[in-house]
C-alpha positions as CSV (number, residue, x, y, z in Angstrom):
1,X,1.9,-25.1,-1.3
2,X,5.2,-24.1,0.1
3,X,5.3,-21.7,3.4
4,X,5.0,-18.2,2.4
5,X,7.7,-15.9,3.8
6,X,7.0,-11.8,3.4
7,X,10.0,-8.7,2.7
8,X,9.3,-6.7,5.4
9,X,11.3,-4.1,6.7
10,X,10.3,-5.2,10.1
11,X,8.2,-7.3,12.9
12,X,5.2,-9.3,10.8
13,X,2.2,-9.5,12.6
14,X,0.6,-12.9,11.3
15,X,-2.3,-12.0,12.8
16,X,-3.0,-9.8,10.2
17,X,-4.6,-11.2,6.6
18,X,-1.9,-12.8,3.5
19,X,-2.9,-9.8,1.1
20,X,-2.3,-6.4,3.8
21,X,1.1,-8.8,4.8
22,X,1.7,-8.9,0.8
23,X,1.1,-5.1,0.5
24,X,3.2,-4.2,3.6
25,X,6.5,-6.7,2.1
26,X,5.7,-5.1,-1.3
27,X,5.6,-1.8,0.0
28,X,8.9,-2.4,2.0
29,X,10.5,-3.2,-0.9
30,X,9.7,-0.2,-3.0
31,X,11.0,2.0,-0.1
32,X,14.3,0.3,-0.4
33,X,14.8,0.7,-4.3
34,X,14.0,-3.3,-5.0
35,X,12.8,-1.8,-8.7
36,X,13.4,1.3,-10.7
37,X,11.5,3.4,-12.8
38,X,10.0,1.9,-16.1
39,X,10.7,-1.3,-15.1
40,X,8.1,-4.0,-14.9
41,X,7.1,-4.9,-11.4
42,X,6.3,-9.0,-11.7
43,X,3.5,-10.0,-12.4
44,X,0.6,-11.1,-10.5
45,X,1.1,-14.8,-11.4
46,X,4.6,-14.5,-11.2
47,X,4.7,-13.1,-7.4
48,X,2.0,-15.5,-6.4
49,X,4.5,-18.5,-7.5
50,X,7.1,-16.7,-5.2
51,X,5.0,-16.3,-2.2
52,X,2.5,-19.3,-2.6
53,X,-0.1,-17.0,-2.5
54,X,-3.4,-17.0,-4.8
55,X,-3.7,-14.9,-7.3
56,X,-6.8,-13.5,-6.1
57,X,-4.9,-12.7,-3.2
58,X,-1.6,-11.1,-4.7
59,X,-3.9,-8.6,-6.9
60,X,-5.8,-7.3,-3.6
61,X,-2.3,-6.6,-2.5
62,X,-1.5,-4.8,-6.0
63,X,-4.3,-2.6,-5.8
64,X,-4.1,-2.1,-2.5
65,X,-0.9,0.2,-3.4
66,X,-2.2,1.2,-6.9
67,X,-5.2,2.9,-4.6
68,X,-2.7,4.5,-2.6
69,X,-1.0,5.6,-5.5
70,X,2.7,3.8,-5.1
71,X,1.8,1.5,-7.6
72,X,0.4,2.2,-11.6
73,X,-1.3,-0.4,-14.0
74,X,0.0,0.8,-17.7
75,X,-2.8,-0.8,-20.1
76,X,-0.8,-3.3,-22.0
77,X,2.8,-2.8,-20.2
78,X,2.2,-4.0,-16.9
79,X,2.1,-2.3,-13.6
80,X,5.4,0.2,-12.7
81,X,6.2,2.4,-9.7
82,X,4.1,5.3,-9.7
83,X,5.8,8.3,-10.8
84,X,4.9,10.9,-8.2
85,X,4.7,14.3,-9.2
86,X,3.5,15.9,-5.7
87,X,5.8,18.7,-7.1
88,X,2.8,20.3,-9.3
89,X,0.4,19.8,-6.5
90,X,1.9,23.7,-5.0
91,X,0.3,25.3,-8.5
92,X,-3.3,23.8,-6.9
93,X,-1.9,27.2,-4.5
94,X,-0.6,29.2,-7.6
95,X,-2.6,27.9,-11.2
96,X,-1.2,28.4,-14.1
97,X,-3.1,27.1,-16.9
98,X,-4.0,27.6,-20.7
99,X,-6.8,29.2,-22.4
100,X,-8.6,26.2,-22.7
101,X,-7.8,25.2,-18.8
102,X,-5.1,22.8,-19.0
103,X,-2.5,22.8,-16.3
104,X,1.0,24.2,-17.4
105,X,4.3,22.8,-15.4
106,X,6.4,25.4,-14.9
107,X,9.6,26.1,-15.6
108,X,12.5,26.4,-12.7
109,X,15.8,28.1,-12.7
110,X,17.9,27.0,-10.1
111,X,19.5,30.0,-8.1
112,X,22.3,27.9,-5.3
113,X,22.8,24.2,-4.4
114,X,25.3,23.8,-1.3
115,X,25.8,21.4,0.8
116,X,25.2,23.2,3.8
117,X,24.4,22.7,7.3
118,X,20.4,22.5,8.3
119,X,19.0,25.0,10.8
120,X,18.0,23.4,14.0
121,X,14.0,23.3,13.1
122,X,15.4,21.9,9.6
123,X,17.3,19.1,10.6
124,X,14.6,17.8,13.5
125,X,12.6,17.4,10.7
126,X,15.1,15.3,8.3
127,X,17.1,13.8,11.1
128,X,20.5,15.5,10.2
129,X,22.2,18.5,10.2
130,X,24.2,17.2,6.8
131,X,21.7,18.6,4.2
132,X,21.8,19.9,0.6
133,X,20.4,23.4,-0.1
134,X,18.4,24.0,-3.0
135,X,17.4,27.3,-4.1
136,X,15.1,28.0,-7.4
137,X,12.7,29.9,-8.6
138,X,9.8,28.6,-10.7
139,X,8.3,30.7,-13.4
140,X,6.0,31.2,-16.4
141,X,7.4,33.0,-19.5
142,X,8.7,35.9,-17.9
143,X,6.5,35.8,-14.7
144,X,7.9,34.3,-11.3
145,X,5.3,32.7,-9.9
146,X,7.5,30.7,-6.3
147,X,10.4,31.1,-4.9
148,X,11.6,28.0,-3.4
149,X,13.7,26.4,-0.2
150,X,14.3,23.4,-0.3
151,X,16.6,20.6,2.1
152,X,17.4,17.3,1.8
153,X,19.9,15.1,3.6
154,X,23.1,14.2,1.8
155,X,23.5,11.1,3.0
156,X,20.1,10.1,0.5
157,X,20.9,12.4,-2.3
158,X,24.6,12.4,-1.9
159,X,26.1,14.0,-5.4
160,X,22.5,16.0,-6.3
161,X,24.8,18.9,-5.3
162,X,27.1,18.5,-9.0
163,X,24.0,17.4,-11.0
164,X,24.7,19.1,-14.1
165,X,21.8,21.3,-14.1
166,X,20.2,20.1,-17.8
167,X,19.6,16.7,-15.5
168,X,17.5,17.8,-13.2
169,X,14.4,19.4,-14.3
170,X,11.1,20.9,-13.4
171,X,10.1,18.1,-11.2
172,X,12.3,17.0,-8.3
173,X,10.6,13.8,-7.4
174,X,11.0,11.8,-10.7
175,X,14.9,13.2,-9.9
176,X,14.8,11.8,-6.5
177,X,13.6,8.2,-7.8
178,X,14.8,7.6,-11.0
179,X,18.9,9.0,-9.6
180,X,18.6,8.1,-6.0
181,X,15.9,5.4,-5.5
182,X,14.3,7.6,-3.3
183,X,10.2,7.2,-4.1
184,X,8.2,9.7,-2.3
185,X,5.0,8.0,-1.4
186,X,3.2,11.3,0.5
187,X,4.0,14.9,1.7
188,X,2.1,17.6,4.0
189,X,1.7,21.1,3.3
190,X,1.0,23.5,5.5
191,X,0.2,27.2,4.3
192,X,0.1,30.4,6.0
193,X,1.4,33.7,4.9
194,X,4.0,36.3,6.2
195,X,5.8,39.3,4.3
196,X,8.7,39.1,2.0
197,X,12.3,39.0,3.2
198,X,15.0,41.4,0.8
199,X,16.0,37.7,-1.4
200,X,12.2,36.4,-1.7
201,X,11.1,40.2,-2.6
202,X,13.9,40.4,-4.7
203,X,12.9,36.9,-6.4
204,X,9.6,37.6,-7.2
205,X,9.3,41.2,-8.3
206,X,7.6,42.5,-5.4
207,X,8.4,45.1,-2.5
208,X,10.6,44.0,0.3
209,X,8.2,43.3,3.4
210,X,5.0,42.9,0.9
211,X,2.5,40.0,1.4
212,X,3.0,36.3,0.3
213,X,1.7,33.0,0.5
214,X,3.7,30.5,2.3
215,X,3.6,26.4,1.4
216,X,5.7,24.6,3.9
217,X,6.2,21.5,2.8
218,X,7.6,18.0,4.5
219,X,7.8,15.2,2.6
220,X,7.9,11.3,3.3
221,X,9.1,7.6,2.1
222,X,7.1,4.7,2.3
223,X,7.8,3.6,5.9
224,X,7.4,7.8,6.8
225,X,11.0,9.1,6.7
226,X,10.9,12.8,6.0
227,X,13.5,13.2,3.1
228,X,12.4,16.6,2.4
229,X,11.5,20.2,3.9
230,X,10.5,22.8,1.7
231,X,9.2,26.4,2.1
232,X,7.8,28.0,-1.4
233,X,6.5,31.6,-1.4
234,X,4.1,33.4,-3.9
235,X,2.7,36.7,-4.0
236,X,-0.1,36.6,-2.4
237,X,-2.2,38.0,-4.6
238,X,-2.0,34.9,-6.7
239,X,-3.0,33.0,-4.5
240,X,-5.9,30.8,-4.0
241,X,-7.4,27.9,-2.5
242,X,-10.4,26.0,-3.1
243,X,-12.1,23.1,-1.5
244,X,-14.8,20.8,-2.0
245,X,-16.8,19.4,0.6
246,X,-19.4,16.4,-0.4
């Protein structure tokens, strides 16, 4: 069996076992684009060849990241990068379903892009002052349901700015991967509320100074670079928030 050598990003602790060495190489390589969305990640046979690791061992790794959600087995396709979608995770805050209960994506208009630059709390966050500005609204039929800030650094999405706006769509994180091999692998949100400036009151339909829900929003890479800060406000009488202890 020839030596096995691991992708990493950075120092390899051989101390540690073959399959969390696997997942950390594996995991390094998604974070830097190695495969794109819809294509077939190799096999489990196939990468145990490369590495000269068991098979057993190489699928340990593989779930390892499907558990953690970077990774998704397709029955009969293989197993593909998992298409995040942390975007619909704010309407947990603000649900919008049909009669029968089924969650509805909403749609978003997009107000400003500019390439602008960040506020000082902003660009501690990202690492720049060089950002893009994004502003949208999200909506449901006639209803406006979030208004939306949101900043990423140029350098990564460099030419999101232009997008025609048919390209880009209700969900930004798809956008991010599938344009700019940019796979968001978690976010945090923190939520509080404050009262409407002029633009957000003027957004959502609601008096200037009036109560909303606030979702602030960072999110990360696989090796924990923030890419993203967002703030989304809501009325807050639509809001809610449920959680379930076991």
């Amino acid at each position: 069996m020839r030596q096995v050598e691991f992708d990493t990003s950075g120092e390899v602790d051989k101390r540690l076992p073959s399959y969390i060495r696997l997942r950390d190489g594996l995991a390094g390589r998604i974070a830097r684009g190695d495969w794109k969305p819809d294509v077939t990640l190799p096999s489990e046979n196939q990468l145990a060849a490369e590495t000269g690791l068991s098979v057993g061992t190489v699928r340990k790794a593989m779930q390892m990241l499907v558990d953690e959600g970077l990774l998704e087995r397709r029955q009969g396709a293989g197993t593909f990068l998992s298409k995040r979608a942390f975007d619909t995770s704010l309407f947990r805050f603000f649900a919008v379903t049909t009669e029968d209960g089924t969650p509805i994506i909403p749609t978003s208009r997009l107000i400003a892009r500019t390439r602008i630059g960040a506020p000082a709390a902003v660009s501690r966050v990202l690492g720049t002052e060089d950002c893009i500005r994004i502003d949208r609204v999200r909506s449901h039929f006639d209803q406006v349901l979030l208004s939306e800030e949101i900043w990423i650094p140029h350098h990564r999405f460099q030419g999101l700015e232009t997008l025609a706006e048919g390209e880009i769509g209700p969900l930004l994180y798809p956008l991010y991967l599938e344009r700019f091999s940019v796979f968001i692998a978690n976010a945090v949100d923190d939520v509080s509320f404050a009262r409407a400036s002029d633009a957000v009151a003027g957004r959502l339909g609601v008096a200037p100074g009036g109560p909303t829900a606030v979702i602030e929003r960072t999110a990360f890479t696989v090796d924990g670079t923030a890419v993203e800060w967002r703030v989304a406000q809501g009325p807050a009488e639509r809001f809610r928030y449920r959680s379930r202890l076991t």
